[in-house]
C-alpha positions as CSV (number, residue, x, y, z in Angstrom):
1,X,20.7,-11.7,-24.9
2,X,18.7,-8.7,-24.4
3,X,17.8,-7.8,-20.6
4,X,13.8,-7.7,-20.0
5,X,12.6,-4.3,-20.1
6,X,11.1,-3.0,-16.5
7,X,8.4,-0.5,-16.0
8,X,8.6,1.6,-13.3
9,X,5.4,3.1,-12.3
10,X,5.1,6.2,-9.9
11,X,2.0,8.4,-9.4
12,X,2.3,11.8,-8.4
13,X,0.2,14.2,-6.7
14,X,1.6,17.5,-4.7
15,X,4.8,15.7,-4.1
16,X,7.6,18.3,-4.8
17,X,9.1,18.2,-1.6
18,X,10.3,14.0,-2.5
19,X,9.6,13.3,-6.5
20,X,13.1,14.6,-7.5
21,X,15.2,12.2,-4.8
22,X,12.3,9.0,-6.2
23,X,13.1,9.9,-9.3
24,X,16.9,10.2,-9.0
25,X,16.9,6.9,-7.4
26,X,14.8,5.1,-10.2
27,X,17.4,6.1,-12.9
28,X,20.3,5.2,-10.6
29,X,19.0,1.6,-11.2
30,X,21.9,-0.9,-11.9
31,X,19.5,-2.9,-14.2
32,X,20.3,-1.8,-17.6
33,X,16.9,-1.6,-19.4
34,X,14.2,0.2,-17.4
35,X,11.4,2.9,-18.5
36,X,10.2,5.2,-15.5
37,X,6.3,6.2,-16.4
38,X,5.0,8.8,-14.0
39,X,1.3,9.9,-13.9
40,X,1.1,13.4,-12.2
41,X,-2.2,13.6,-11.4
42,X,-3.5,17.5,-11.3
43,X,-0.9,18.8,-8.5
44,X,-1.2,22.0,-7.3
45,X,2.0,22.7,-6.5
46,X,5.7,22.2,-8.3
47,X,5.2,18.5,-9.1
48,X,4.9,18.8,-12.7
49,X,8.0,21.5,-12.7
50,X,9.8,18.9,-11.2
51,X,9.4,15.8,-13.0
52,X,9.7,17.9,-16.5
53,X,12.7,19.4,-15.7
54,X,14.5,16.3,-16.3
55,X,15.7,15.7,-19.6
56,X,16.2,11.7,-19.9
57,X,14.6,9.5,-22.5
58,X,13.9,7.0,-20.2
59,X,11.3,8.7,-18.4
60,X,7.6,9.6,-19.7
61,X,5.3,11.5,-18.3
62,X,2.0,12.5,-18.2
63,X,0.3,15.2,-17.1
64,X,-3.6,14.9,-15.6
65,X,-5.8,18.2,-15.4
66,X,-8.0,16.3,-13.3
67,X,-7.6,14.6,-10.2
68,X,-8.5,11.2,-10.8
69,X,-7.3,9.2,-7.4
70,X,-4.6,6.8,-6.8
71,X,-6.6,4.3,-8.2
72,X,-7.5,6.3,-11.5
73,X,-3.4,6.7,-11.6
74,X,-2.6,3.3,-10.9
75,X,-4.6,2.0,-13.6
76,X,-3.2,4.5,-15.8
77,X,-0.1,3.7,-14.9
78,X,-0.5,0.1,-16.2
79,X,-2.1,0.8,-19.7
80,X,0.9,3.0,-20.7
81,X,3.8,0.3,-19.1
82,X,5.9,-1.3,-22.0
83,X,7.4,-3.9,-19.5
84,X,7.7,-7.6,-19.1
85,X,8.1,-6.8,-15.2
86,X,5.9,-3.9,-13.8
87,X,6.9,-2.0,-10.0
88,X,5.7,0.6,-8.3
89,X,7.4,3.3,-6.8
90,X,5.8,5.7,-4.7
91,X,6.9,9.6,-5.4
92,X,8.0,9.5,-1.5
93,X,9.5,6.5,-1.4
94,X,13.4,6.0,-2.3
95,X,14.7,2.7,-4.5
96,X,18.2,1.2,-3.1
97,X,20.3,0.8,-6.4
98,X,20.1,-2.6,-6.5
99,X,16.0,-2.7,-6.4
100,X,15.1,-3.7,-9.5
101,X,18.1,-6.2,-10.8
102,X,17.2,-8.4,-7.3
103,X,13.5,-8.8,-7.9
104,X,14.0,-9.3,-11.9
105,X,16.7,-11.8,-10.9
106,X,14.2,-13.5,-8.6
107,X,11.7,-13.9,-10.9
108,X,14.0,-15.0,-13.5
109,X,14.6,-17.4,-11.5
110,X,11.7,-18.4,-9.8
111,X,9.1,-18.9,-12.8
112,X,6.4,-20.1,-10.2
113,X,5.7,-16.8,-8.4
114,X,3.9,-14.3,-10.4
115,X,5.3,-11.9,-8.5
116,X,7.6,-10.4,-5.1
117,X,8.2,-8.2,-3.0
118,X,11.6,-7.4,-0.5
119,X,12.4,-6.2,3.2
120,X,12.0,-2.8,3.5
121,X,14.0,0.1,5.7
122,X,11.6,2.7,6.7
123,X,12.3,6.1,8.5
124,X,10.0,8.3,9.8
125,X,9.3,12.1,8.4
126,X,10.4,15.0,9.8
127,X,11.3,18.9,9.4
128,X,14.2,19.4,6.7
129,X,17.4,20.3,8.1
130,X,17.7,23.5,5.6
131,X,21.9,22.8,5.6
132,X,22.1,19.2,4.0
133,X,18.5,20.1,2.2
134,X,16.4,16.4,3.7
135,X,15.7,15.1,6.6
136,X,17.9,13.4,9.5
137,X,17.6,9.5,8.6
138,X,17.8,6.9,11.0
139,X,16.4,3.1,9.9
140,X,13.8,1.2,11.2
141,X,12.9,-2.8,10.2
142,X,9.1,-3.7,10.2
143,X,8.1,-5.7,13.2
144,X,6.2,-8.9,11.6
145,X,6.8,-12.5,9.6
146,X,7.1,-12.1,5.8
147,X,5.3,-15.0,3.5
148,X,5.9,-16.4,0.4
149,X,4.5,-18.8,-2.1
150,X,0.5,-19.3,-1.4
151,X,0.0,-16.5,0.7
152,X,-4.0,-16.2,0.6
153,X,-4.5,-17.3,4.1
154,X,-1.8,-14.8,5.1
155,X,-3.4,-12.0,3.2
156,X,-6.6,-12.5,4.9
157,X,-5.4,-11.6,8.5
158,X,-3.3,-8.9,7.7
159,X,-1.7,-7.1,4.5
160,X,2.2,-7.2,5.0
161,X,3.2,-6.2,1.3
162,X,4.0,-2.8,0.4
163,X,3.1,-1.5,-3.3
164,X,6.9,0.1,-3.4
165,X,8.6,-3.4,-2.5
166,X,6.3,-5.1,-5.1
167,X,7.1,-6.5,-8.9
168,X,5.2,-8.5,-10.5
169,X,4.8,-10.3,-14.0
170,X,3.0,-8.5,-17.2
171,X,0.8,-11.7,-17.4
172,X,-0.4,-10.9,-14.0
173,X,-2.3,-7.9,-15.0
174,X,-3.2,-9.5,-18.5
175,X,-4.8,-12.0,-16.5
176,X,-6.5,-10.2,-13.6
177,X,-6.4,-6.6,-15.4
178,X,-6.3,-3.3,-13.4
179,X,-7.3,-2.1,-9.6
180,X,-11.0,-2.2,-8.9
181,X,-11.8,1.6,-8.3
182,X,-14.5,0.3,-6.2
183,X,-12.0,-0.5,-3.0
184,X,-11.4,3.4,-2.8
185,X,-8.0,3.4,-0.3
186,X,-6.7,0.0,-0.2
187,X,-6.4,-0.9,-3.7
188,X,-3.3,-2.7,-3.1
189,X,-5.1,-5.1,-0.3
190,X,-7.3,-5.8,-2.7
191,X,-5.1,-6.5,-5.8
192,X,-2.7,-9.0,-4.0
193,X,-5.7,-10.5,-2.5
194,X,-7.3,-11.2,-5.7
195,X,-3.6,-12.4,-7.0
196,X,-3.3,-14.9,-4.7
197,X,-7.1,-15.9,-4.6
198,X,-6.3,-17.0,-8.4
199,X,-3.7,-19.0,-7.5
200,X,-0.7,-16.9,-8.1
201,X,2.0,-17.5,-5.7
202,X,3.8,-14.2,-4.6
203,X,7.7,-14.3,-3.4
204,X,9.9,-13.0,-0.6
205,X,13.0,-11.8,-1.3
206,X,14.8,-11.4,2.2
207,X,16.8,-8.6,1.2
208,X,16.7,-4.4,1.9
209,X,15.7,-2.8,-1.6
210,X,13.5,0.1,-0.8
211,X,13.7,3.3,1.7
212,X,10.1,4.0,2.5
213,X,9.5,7.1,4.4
214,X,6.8,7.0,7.1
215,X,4.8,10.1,6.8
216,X,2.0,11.2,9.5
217,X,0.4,13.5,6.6
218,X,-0.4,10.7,4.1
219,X,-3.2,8.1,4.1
220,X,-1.9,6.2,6.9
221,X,-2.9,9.4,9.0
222,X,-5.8,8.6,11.9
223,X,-7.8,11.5,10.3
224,X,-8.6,9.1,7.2
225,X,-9.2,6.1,8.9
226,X,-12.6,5.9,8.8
227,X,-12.5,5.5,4.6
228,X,-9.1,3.2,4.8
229,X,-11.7,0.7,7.4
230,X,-14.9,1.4,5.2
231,X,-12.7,0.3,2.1
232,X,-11.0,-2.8,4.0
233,X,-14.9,-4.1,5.1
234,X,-15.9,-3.3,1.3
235,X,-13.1,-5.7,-0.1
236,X,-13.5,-8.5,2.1
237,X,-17.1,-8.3,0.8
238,X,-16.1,-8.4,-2.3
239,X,-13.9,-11.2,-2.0
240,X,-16.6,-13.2,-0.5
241,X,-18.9,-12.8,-3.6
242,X,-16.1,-14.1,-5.8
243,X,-15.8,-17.6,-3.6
244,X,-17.3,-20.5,-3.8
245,X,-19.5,-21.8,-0.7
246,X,-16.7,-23.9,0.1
247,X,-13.8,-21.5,0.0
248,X,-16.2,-18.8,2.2
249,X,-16.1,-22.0,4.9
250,X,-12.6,-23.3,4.3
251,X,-11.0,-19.8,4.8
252,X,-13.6,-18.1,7.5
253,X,-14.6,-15.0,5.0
254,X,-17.6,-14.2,7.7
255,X,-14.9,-13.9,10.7
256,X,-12.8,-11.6,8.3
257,X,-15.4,-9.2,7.4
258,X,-16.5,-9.3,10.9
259,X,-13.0,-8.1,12.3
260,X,-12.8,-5.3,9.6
261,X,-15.9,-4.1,11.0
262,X,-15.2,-4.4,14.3
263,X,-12.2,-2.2,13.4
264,X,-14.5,0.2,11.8
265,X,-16.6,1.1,15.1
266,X,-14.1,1.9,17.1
267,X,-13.0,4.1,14.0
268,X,-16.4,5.8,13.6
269,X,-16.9,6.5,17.2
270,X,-13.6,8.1,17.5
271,X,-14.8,10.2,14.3
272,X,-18.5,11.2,16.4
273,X,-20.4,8.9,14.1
274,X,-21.6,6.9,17.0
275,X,-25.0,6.1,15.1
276,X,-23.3,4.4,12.4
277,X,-21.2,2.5,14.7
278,X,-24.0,0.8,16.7
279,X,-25.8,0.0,13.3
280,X,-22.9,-2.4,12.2
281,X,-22.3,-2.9,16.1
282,X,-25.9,-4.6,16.2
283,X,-24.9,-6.6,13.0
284,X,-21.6,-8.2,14.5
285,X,-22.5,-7.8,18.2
286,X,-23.3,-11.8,18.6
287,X,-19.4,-12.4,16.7
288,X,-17.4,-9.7,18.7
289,X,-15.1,-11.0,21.3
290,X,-16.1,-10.4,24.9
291,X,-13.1,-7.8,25.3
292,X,-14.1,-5.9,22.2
293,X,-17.7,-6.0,23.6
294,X,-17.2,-4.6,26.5
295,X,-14.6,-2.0,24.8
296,X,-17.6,-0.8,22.9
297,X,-20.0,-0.7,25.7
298,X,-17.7,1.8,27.3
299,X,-16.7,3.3,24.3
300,X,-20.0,4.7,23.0
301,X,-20.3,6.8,25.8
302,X,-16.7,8.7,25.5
303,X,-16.6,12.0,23.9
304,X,-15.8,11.7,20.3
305,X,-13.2,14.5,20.8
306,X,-11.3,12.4,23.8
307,X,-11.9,9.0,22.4
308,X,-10.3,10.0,18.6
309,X,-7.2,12.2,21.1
310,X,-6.5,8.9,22.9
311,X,-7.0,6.3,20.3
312,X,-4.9,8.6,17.6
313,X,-1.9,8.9,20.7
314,X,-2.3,4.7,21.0
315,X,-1.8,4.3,17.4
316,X,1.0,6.7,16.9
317,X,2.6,4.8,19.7
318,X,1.8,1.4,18.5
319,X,3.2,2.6,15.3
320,X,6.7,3.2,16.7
321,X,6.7,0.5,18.9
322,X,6.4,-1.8,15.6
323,X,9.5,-1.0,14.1
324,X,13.0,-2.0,15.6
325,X,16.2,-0.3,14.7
326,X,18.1,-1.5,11.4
């Protein structure tokens, strides 16, 4: 019996210093029938050198003259896949051999869940070490409880699936089609949102299958947080459009979008937009919690400068203090 063919998508842009050790570790796959598609989306440095330079049938490739955005890619991505199973590979994320044979398996085996997603080891980015040519590596697991099955609820409070741990069926997308390039920086949010609003159940697979590096240059970085909470308020919006008057009260949609803009405020006066915080501060005011009101009552009246140095030297913290050694 012929093994299901698996698309693996990566989207590339400026990546040169990682896309050869992602790439190497999508064809070291021990699933024997796999495609790796790879949009490299106008880089500016040796991406596209890279990524043509190797010379293996199971890889295509296109080329983009034009920046079109990660959602732009990702939906390119998903046109051109060939697969039964489609997963995502980030160009500076790394697959464990075993990545793709686990979560086929899984789904083989598990015909309710339209898709799943695995533990994950990260490490955190730092300075090559010019004599082994990469980075000193030590492992970190993510500090938090993984779902499965109908995850909706879940997915409202928090997003705890990561695009480069994900695989999901064909008919998924047939059914719910591509990312909406209207959610700008959290199109994955969005996506497994709207899978499990449909009533596709999404699986855990308690196992480590990816290495995902933890990079302070990428979107995660406190310098584009005011678009990653813009985008997070503009999909729970959107969600709450696509529900019925009883799901907005059964699952609490108006206390959701309040706490993404709560998270916003503090965001935007960090950033030195203190106008545009006390506009959606005036809209929420009534719903905030008494802690997060008197947080912005002091707030507003700290230099943007010291209030973005402190809040970025929390997060960073707060970001190491959420992982535990592996």
């Amino acid at each position: 019996m012929d093994k299901a063919l698996v698309s693996i998508l990566i989207n590339a842009h400026n990546s040169e210093r990682y896309i050869g050790e992602a790439i190497d570790s999508a064809l070291a796959q021990t699933w024997p029938n796999f495609e790796i598609v790879i949009v490299e989306d106008a880089s500016t440095d040796r991406t596209a050198e890279i990524i043509k330079s190797y010379n293996d049938p199971r890889i295509r490739y296109f080329h983009n003259d034009h920046n079109q955005g990660i959602v732009g890619s990702r939906n390119q991505l998903l046109k051109e896949a060939k697969g039964e199973f489609f997963t995502w590979l980030d160009a500076d994320d790394i697959y464990l051999p075993d990545r793709v044979q686990a979560e086929v398996e899984f789904l083989e085996a598990h015909p309710e869940f339209a898709g799943v997603y695995s533990n994950i080891l990260y490490f955190f980015d730092g300075p090559l070490d010019s004599a082994r040519g990469r980075a000193p590596v030590k492992f970190y697991r993510h500090i938090y409880e993984h779902w499965s099955g109908d995850i909706f609820g879940e997915l409202l409070k928090k997003m705890f699936i990561t695009n480069s741990a994900f695989m999901m069926r064909r008919s998924a997308y047939e059914k719910l089609g591509g990312f909406n390039p209207a959610t700008g920086m959290v199109e994955d949010w969005e996506y497994f949102l709207r899978m499990a609003h449909n009533g596709m159940q999404i699986g855990f697979l308690d196992k480590d299958l990816i290495k995902y590096r933890l990079r302070f240059d990428s979107h995660t970085n406190f310098a584009r947080q005011v678009d990653v909470k813009k985008s997070q308020v503009k999909i729970f919006e959107n969600l709450k459009q696509q529900m019925t008057p009883d799901e907005r009260e059964k699952w609490h949609i108006d206390y959701w979008i309040d706490q993404r803009k709560s998270n916003l405020i503090f965001t935007l006066l960090a950033a030195g937009k203190s106008t545009e915080a006390k506009e959606i501060f005036a809209e929420i005011k009534r719903n905030m919690s008494f802690k997060r009101h008197l947080a912005f009552s002091v707030l507003q009246y700290c230099p943007a400068a010291i209030l973005r140095t402190g809040i970025e030297y929390a997060w960073n913290r707060r970001k190491k203090h959420l992982f535990v050694p592996a």
